[in-house]
N, C-alpha and C positions, 0 to 999 in steps of 0.2 A: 517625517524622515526625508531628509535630500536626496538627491541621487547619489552624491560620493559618499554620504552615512550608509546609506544603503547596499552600493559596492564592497565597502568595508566589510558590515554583516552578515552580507554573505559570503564572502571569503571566510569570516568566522567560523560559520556555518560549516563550511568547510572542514574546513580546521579541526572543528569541535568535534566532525562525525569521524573522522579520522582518527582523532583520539579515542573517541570510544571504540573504532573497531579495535588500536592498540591495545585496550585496555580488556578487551572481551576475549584477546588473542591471549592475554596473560594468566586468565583464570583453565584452569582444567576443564577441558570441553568431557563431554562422556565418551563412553571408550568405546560405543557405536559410529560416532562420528571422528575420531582420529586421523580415518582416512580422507575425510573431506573436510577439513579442518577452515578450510579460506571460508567453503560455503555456509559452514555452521558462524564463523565469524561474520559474513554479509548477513548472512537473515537474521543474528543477534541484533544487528546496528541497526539492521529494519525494523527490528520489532521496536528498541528505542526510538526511531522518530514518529512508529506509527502511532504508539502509546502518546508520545509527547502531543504533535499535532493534532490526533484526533479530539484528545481533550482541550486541546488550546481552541479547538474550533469549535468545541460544544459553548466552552466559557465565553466567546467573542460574541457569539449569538446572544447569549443568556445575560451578557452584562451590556448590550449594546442592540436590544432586538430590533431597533427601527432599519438596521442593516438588511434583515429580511424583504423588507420593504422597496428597496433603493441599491439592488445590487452592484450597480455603476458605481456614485458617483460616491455612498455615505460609509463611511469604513474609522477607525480609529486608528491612532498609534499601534496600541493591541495585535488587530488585526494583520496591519500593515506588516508588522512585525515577525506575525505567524508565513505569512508569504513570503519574506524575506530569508526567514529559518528554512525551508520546508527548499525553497529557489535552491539554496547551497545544500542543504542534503540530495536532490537528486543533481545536481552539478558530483559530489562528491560519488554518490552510487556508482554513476554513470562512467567515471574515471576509472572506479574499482572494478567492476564490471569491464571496460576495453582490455586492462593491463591484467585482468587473473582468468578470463573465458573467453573462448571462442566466440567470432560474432554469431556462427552457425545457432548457436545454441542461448546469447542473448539479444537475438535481435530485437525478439519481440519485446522483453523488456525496455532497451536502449530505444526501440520505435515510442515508447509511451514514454520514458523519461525526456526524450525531446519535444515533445508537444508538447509535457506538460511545464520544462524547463522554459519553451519558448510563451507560453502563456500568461504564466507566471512573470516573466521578465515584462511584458507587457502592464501588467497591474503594478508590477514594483514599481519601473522607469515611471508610470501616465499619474501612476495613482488614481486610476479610475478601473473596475472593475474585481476590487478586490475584497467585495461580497460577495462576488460570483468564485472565486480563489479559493475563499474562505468557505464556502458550501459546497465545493469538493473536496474538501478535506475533511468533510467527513464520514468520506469513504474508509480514509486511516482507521476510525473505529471497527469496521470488517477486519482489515487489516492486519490489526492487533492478532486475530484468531487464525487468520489465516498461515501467519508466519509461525505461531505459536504450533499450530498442524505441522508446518513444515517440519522445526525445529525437533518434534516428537517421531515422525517419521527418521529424520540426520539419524539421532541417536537411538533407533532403534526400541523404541517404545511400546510402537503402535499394538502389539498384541502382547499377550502375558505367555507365556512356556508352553507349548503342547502338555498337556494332561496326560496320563495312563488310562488304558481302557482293559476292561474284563478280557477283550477280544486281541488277536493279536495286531489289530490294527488300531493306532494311536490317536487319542482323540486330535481334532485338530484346533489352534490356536487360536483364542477367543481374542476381541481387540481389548486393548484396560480401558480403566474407569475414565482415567484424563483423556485418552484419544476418542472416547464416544461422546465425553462433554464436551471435546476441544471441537468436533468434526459438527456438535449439533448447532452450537453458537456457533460456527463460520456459516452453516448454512442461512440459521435464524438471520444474522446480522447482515449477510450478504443481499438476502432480500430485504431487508430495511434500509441499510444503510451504503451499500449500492444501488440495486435496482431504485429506490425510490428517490433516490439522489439524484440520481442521473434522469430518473425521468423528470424530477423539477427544473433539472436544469435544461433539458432538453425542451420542455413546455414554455420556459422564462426565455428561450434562444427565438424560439419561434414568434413570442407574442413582441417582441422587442426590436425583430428583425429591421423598422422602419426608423430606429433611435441608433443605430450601429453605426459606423463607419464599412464601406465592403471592408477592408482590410479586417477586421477586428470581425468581421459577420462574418467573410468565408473563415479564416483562422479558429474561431469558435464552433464555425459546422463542419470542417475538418477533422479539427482537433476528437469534439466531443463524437462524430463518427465514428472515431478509428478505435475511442476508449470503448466505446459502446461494444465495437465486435469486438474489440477481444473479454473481455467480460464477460461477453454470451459463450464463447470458448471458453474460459475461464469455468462459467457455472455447470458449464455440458461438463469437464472435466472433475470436479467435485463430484458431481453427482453419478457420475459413472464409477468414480474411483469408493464414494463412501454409501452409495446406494443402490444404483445399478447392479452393482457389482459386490460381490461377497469380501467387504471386509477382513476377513480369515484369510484368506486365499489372494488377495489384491496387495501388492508389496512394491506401489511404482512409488514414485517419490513427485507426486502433482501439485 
């Protein structure tokens, strides 16, 4: 793919994820989330790319495995493509994000969608390093779980009805079946397919270091730095919120 093919695409990209939030806007949200209506719209459109991408970067791998090998330089069409897709989705996030939320409160999001929009735009334009593109993404596979959590919390899911008790004090709210399967695969996957992600990437950055360009070597220990804490933020926060912490009684929205 050229570079003006590629411009095109992800302008598409664009485009397309735009339409799906329209489209997610037009279905009946549940009537715990009413009130937050934009946000249950964004994390719908996320769960579609994380879904899409995560799988597109399992099948890249699986139909094309010498990429494992050669993260630089050996990539297909496929691939290429999946970076191109994923470029214009957090171009498009990042838009939705300025124009519906305070920066106070998405910075940290918009701080990772720029390093990873600027990274990515690196492997698109060079077309070299979009093995390495392509094996963060699949982080999306957490992903999928984690928005799916979200989305269960919007709408008010998270626990079933407080119970009756013999005593005049009321049992208290147990969490349901989908929010202890949804919370146990976000954790299961997050150490798989984050932690162990990021640590191949993080090992492939170091042993490589003398094949890089500085530009492309600090941009990638930068970048992958900054993803790194917040992640570790990111896990401390799950884990506080779904086991630290009582379940029943924990009602934040993490």
């Amino acid at each position: 793919m050229d570079w003006r093919s590629a411009v095109l695409a992800t302008g598409g990209s664009v485009c397309s994820f735009k339409l799906v939030n329209a489209l997610v806007g037009r279905l009946q949200a549940p009537q715990g989330a009413c009130s937050k209506a934009w946000k249950w719209r964004n994390i719908a459109t996320s769960l579609v790319h994380s879904s899409v991408s995560g799988s597109w970067a399992v099948l890249c791998f699986w139909r094309h495995p010498q990429m494992a090998d050669d993260l630089i330089s050996t990539h297909t069409l496929f691939s290429h493509s999946l970076v191109v897709v994923s470029t214009g989705y957090f171009i498009y996030d990042a838009m939705d994000l300025l124009l519906n939320q305070s920066f106070k409160r998405s910075w940290e999001v918009l701080l990772h969608h720029s390093v990873v929009i600027s990274c990515f735009s690196l492997a698109v334009s060079s077309r070299l390093y979009v093995g390495f593109a392509v094996l963060s993404l699949l982080v999306e596979i957490n992903t999928v779980f984690l928005h799916s959590r979200q989305l269960l919390l919007l709408s008010g899911r998270r626990n079933r009805p407080a119970g009756s008790a013999t005593t005049t004090t009321p049992l208290p709210p147990q969490p349901t079946m989908a929010y202890r399967l949804t919370s146990l695969l976000n954790l299961a996957t997050f150490l798989v397919f984050r932690v162990c992600t990021l640590g191949w990437m993080t090992r492939w950055l170091a042993r490589h270091t003398e094949h890089l360009p500085r530009f492309v070597l600090a941009l990638g220990t930068v970048g992958l730095g900054g993803i790194t804490a917040m992640n570790a933020v990111l896990l401390y926060r799950l884990l506080r919120a779904d086991v630290l912490t009582d379940t029943r009684t924990s009602g934040k929205d993490h």
